[in-house]
C-alpha positions as CSV (number, residue, x, y, z in Angstrom):
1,X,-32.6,29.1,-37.3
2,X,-30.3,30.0,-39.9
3,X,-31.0,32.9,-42.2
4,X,-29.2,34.2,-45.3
5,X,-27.0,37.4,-45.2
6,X,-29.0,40.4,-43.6
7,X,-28.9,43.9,-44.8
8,X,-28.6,46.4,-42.4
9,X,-29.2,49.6,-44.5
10,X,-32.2,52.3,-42.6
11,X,-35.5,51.2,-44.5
12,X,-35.9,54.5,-45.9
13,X,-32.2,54.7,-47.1
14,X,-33.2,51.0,-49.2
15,X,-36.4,53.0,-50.5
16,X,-35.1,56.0,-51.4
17,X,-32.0,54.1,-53.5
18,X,-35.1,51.4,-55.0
19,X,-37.3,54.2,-56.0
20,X,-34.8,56.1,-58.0
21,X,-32.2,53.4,-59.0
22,X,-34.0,50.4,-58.7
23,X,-31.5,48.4,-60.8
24,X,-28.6,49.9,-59.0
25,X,-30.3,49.4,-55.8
26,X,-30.6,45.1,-56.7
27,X,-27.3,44.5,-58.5
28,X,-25.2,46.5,-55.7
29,X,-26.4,43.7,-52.5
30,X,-26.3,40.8,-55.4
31,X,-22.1,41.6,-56.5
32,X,-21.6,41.9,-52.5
33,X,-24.3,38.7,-51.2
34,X,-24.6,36.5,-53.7
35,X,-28.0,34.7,-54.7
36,X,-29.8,35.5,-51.6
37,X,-30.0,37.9,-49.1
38,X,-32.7,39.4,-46.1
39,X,-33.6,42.7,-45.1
40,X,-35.0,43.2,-41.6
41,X,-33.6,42.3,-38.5
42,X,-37.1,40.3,-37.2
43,X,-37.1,35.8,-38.0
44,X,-39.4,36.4,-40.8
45,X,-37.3,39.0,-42.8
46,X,-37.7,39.8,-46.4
47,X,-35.6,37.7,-48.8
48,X,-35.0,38.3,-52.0
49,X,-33.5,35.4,-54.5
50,X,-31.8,34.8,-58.1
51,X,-30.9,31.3,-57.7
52,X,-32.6,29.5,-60.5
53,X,-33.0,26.2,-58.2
54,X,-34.1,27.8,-55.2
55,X,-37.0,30.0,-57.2
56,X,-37.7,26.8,-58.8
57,X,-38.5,25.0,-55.5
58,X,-40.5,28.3,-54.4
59,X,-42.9,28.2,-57.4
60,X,-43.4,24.8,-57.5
61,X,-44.9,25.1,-53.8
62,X,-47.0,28.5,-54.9
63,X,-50.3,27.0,-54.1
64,X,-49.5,25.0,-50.5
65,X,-46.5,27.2,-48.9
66,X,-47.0,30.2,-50.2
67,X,-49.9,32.7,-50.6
68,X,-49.2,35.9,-52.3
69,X,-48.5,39.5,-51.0
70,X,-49.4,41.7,-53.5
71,X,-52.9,42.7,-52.3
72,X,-50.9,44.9,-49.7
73,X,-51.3,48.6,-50.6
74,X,-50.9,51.0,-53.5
75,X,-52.4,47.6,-55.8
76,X,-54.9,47.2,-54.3
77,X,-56.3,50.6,-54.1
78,X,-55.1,51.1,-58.0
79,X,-57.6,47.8,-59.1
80,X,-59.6,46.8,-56.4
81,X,-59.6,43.4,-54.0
82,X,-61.2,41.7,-56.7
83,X,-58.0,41.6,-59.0
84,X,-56.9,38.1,-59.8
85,X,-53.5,39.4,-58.7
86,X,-54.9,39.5,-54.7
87,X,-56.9,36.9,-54.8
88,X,-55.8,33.3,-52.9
89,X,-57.1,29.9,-52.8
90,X,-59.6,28.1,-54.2
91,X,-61.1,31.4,-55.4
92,X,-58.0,32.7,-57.2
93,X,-58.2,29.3,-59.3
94,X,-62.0,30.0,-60.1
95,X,-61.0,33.2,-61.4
96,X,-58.2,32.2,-63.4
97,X,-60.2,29.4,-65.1
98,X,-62.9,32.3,-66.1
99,X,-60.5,34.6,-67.1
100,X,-58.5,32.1,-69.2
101,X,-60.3,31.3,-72.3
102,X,-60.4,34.8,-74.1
103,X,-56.3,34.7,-73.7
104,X,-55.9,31.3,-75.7
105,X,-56.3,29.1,-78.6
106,X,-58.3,30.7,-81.6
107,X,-59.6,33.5,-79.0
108,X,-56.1,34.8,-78.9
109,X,-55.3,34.5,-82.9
110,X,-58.5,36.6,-83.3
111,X,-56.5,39.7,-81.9
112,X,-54.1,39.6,-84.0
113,X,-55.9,41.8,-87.1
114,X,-57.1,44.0,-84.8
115,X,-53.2,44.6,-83.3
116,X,-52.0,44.8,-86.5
117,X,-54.8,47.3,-87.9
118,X,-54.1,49.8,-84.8
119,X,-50.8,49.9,-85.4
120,X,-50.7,50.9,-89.3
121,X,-53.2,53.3,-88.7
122,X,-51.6,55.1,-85.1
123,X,-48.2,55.1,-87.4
124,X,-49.7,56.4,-90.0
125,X,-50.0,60.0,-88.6
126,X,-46.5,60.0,-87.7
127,X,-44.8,62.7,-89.9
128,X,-41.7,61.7,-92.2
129,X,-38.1,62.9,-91.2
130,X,-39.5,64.5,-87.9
131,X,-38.9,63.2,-84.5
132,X,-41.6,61.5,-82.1
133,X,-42.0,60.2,-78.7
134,X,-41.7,56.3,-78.9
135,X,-43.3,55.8,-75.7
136,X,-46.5,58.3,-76.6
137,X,-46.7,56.1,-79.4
138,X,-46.6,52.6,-78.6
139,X,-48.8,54.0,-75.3
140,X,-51.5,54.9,-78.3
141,X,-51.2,51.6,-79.6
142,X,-51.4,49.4,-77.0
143,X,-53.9,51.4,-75.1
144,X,-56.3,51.6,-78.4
145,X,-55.5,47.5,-78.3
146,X,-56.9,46.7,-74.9
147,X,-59.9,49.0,-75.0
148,X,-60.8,47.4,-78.5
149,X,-60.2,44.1,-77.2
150,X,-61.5,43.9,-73.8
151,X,-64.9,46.5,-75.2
152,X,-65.0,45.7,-78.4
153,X,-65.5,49.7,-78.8
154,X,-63.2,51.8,-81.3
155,X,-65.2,54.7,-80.8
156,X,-68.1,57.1,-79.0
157,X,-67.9,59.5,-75.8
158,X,-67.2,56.2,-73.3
159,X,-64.1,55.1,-75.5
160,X,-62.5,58.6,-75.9
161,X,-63.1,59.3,-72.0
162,X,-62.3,56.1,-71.0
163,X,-58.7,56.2,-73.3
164,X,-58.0,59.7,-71.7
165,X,-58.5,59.2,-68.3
166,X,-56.4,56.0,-68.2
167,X,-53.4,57.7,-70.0
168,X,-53.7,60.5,-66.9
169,X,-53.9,58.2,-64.6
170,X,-50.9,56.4,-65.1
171,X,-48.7,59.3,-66.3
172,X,-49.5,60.6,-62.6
173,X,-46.5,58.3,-61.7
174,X,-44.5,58.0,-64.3
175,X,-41.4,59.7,-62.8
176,X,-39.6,58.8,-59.8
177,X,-40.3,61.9,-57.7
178,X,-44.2,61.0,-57.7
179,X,-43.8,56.9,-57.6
180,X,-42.6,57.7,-54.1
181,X,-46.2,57.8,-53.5
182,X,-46.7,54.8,-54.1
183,X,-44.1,53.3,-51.3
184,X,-44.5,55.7,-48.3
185,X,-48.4,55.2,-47.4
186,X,-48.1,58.6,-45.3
187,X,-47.7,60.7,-48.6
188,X,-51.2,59.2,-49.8
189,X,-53.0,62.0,-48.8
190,X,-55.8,63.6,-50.8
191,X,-55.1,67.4,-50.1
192,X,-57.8,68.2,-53.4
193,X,-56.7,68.4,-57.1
194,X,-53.9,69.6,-56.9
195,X,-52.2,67.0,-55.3
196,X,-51.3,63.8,-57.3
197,X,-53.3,61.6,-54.7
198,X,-55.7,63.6,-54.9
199,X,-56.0,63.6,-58.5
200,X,-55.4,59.3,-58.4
201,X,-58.5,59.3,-56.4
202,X,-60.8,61.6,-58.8
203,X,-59.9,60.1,-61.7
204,X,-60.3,56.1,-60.4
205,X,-63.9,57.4,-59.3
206,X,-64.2,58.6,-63.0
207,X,-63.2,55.1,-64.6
208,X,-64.9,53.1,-62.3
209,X,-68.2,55.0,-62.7
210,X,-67.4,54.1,-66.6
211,X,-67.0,50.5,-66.9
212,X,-70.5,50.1,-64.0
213,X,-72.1,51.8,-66.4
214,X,-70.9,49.3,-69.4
215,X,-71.9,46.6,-67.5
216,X,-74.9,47.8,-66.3
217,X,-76.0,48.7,-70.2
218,X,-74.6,45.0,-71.5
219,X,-76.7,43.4,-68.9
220,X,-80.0,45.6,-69.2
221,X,-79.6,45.0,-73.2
222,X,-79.2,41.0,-73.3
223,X,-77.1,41.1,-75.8
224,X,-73.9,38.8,-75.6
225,X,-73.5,38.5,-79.0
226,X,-70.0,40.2,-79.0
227,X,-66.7,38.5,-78.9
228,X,-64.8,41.1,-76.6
229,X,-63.4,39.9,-73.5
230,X,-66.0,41.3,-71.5
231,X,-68.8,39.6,-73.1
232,X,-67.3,36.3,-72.7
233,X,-66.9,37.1,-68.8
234,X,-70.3,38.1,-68.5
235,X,-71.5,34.7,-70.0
236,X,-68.7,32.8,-68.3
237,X,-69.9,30.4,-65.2
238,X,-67.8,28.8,-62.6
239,X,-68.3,25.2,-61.9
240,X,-70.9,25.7,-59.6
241,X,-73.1,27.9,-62.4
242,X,-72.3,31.4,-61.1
243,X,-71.4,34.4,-63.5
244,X,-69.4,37.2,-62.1
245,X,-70.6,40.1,-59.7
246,X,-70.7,43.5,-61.2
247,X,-67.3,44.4,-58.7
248,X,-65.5,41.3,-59.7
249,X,-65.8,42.3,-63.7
250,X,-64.7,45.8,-62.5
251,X,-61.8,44.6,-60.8
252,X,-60.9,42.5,-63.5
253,X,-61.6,44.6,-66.5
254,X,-59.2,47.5,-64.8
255,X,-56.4,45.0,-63.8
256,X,-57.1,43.9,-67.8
257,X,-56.6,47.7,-69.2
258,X,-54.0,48.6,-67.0
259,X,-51.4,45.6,-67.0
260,X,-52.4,44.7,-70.6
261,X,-51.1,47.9,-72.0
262,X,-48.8,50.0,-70.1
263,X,-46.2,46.9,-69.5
264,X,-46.3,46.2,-73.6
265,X,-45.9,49.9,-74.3
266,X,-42.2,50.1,-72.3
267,X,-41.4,46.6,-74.0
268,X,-42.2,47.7,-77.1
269,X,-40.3,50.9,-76.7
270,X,-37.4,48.8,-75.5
271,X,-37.6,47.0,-78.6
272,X,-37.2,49.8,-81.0
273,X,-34.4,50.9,-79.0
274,X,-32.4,47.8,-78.9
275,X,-32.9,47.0,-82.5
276,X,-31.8,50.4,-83.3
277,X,-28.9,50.7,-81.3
278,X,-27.6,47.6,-82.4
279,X,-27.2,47.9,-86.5
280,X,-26.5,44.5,-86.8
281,X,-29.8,43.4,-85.3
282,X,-31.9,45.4,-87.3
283,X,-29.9,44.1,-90.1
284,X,-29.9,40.7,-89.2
285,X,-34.6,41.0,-89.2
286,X,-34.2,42.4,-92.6
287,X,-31.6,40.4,-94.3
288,X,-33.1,37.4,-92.6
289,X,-36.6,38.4,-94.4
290,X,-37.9,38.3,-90.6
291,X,-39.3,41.8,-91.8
292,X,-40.2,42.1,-95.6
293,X,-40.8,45.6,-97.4
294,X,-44.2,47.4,-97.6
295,X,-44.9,45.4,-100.9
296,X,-45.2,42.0,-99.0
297,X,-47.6,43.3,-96.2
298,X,-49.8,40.1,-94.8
299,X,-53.2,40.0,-96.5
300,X,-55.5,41.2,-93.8
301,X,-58.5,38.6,-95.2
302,X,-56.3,35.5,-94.2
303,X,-55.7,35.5,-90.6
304,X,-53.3,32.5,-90.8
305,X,-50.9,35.4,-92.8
306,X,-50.9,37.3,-89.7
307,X,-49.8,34.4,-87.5
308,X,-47.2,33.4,-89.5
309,X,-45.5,36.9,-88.1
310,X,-45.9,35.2,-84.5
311,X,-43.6,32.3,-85.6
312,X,-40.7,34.5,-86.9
313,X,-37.4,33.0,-85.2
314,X,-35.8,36.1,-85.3
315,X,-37.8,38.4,-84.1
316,X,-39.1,35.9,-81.7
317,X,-35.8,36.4,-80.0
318,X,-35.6,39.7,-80.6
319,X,-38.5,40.2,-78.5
320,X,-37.5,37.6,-76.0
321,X,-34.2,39.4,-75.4
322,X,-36.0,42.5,-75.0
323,X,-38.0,41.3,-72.0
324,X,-34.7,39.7,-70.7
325,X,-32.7,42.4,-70.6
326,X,-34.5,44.8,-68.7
327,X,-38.1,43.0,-67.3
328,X,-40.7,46.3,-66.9
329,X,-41.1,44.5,-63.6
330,X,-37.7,43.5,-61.6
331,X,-39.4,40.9,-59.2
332,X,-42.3,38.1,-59.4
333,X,-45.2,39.1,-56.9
334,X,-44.3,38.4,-53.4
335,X,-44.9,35.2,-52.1
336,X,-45.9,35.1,-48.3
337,X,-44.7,31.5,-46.7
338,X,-47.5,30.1,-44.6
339,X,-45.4,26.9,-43.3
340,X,-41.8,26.0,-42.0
341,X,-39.3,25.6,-44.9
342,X,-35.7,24.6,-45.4
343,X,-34.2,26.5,-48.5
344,X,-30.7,26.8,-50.2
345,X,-29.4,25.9,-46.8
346,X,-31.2,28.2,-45.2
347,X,-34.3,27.4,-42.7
348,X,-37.3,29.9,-42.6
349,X,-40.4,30.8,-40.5
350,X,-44.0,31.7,-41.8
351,X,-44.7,35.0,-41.9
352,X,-41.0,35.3,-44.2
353,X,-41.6,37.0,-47.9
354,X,-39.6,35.5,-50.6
355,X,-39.3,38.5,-53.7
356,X,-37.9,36.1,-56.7
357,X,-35.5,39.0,-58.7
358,X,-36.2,38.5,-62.4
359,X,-34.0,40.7,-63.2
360,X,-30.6,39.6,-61.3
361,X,-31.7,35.8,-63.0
362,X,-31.9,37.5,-66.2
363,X,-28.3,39.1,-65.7
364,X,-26.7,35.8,-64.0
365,X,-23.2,35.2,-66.3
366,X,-23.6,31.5,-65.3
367,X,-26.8,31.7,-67.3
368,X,-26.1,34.5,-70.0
369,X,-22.8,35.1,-70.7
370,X,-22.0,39.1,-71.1
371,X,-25.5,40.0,-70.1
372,X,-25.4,43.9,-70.9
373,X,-25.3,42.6,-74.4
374,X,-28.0,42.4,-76.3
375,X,-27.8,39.5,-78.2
376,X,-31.1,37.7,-79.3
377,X,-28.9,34.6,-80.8
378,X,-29.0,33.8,-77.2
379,X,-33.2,32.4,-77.9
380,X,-31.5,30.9,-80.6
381,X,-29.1,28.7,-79.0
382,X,-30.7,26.9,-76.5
383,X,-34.0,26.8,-74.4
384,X,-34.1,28.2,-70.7
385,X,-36.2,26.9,-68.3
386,X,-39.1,29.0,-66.8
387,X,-37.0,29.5,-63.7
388,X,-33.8,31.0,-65.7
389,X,-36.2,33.3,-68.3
390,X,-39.2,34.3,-66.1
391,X,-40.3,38.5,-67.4
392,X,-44.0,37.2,-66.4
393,X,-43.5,35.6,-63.3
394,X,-44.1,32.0,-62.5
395,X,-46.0,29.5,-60.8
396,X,-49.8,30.2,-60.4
397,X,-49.2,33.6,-60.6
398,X,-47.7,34.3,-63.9
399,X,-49.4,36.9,-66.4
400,X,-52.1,35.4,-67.9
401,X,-51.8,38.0,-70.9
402,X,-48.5,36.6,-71.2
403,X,-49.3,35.4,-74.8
404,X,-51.1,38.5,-76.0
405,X,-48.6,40.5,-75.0
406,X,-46.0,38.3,-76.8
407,X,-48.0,38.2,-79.6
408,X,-48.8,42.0,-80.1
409,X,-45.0,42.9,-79.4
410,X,-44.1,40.8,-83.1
411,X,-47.0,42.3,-84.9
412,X,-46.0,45.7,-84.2
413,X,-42.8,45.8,-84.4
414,X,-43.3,43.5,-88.0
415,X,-45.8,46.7,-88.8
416,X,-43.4,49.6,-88.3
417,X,-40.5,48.3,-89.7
418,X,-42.1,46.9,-92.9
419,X,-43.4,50.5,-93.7
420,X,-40.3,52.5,-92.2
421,X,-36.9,53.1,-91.7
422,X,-36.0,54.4,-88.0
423,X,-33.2,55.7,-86.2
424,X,-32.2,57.3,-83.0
425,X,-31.7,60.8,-82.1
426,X,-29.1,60.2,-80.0
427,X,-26.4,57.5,-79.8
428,X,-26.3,57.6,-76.0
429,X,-27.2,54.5,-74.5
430,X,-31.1,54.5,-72.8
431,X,-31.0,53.8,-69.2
432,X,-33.7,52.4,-67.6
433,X,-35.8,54.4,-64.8
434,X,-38.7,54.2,-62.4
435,X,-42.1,54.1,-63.6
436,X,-44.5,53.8,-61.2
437,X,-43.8,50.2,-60.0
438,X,-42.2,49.5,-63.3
439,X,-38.6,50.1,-64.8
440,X,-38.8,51.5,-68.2
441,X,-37.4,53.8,-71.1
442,X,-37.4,57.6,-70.1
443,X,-40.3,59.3,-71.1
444,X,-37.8,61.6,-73.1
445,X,-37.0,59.3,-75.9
446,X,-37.5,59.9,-79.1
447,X,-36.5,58.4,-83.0
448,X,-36.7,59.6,-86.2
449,X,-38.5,57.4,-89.3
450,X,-38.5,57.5,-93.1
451,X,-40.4,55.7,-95.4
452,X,-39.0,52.6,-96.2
453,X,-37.9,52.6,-100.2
């Protein structure tokens, strides 16, 4: 059997250089082995790949070669086995089908008021000629977003506690030191409060405790007259006429609040950044009339207004570029092989995990010339295929909020920079670093805004 270049770096030397320079960590074994390479000594080593062709040929064969290996671990403690993100088979296609309506078609162009709403009004308290946190507040957006969208609540005890526990809970890895939690299994250790697993623990009793007690009350009240996303789980059937258990809408609704905020926040910030750091970009949305001054703000009572933000070219690519440059996740979810397979030249056993690396694809020169620009003409220029541009995965697995999250990065970023003028504090460039199991801005960074004349 022939395998692809093995790397013989200790394990823990690997994890300690992926937990605290994750990008480093990726681009250092790509300039030395090329478009694929194997850790682990065993026959069914751990491969990870940037060659458009051969991710192509993986996701294509998702559903009969490969199952997934994400339900291993610190996931699947953080959202439960009922996550659409664990689950295989023919029961990972039933949930997708029931979770896919409230993310498309007219169900989908119904957020976009709400998005654009939350964000005037969170941007509005921001104080004129005084710093902020960018991240604290495209966190406040996004979060306010999800809950809205997936509750249909804006207010009330459960919504404030609810909003409040989340943002603790994910902030109790937001730096690298603490995210080593999450990849060493013998530091999850709840020694009480005071530890951070310990704390993890209490507040995901708290949250789920929460949402059962939402469900519970929707169910006991008969009334599915709302059009939040868990109404239309609660009426949705599968094939066979069966709704969803109380623990699958759990599962769900978390992996909903969690992925369907804190990802779009970093983007977001990202965004702000690049457009910022780049004059001519920001230049290029206004002079372009991509972003228009206060005094032609959409009219909120014609929804079709709204959506003609989604189909700005310019900001299309700006946000496209965004998510190129530096994915908030580096790799699709694992894919486990579950029969023989000949690859790139290479032959491997089942049991082998394949990691496709979005972010050495998104960095390839063959693809994007000078990638450490940022250049959104790229978008422009041509079309890539969904195995050279992949920021939410591919095959079966790829985000199903994909186009929400597309969707709410243009209406915010259209919102802010219609009302203000921003710039950065600092003209050093932003380096990525860990969050959790995310890359992202540092928590640290902050801009300046002034009302736009």
């Amino acid at each position: 059997m022939t395998l692809p270049p093995t790397i013989s770096t200790p394990r823990f030397l690997r994890l300690f250089k992926f937990i605290f320079y994750p990008l480093d960590y990726l681009e250092d074994y790509y300039q030395k082995y090329g478009d694929i390479f194997a850790f682990g000594q065993s026959e069914t080593p751990f491969i990870y790949i940037s060659n458009p062709k051969g991710i192509q040929e993986i996701l294509t064969k998702d559903k009969t070669h490969f199952k997934t290996g994400a339900a291993a671990g610190f996931l699947s403690t953080l959202l439960g086995n009922n996550s659409l993100l664990f689950l295989q088979g023919e029961k990972h296609q039933r949930e997708r089908k029931l979770l896919t309506p409230p993310f498309h078609g007219e169900r989908l162009q119904s957020y976009a008021k709400l998005i654009y709403c939350i964000s005037d009004e969170v941007t509005e308290k921001l104080e004129i000629n005084r710093a902020f946190n960018v991240r604290e507040v495209m966190q406040e957006i996004t979060l306010k977003v999800i809950l809205q969208a997936v509750f249909g609540i804006a207010e009330g005890e459960r919504y404030q506690q609810l909003k409040d526990l989340l943002k603790s809970w994910l902030s109790l890895f937001e730096d690298p030191i603490n995210a080593a939690i999450i990849f060493f299994p013998f530091l999850q250790k709840d020694w009480g409060n005071w530890s951070p697993w310990g704390r993890f623990l209490r507040i995901k009793s708290e949250i789920k405790q929460l949402i059962f007690t939402e469900i519970k009350e929707r169910r006991q009240q008969e009334n599915y007259t709302g059009k939040d996303i868990l109404t239309l789980l609660m009426l949705a059937k599968d094939e066979a006429g069966n709704p969803m258990s109380d623990q699958e809408l759990h599962d769900e609704l978390l992996t909903l609040l969690i992925a369907g905020h804190e990802t779009t926040a970093s983007s977001l910030t990202w965004a702000l950044y690049w457009i910022h750091y780049c004059p001519e970009v920001e230049e290029k949305l206004r002079t372009a009339k991509q972003i228009s001054s206060r005094s032609h703000l959409p009219n909120l009572d014609n929804n079709s207004d709204l959506l003609e933000i989604i189909k700005l070219s310019y900001l299309d690519a700006v946000c496209s570029e965004t998510l190129r440059i530096y994915p908030v996740i580096v790799a699709t979810f694992l894919r486990i092989l579950q029969t023989p397979l000949e690859l790139m030249g290479y032959q491997f056993k089942p049991g082998t995990v394949f990691a496709p690396a979005i972010y050495l694809v998104h960095h390839r020169e063959d693809i994007y010339p000078n990638p450490k620009q940022f250049r959104p003409e790229r978008f422009l220029e041509r079309q890539f295929s969904p195995y050279e541009y992949l920021p939410f995965g591919g095959g079966s697995r790829r985000c199903i909020g994909m186009e929400l999250a597309k969707m709410e990065m243009k209406i915010v970023l259209f919102t802010i920079l219609s009302k203000y003028q921003l710039q950065l504090c600092s003209s050093r460039p932003l380096k990525p670093v860990r969050r959790g199991l995310t890359v992202a801005p540092p928590n640290s960074f902050k801009m300046i805004l002034s009302q736009n004349s």
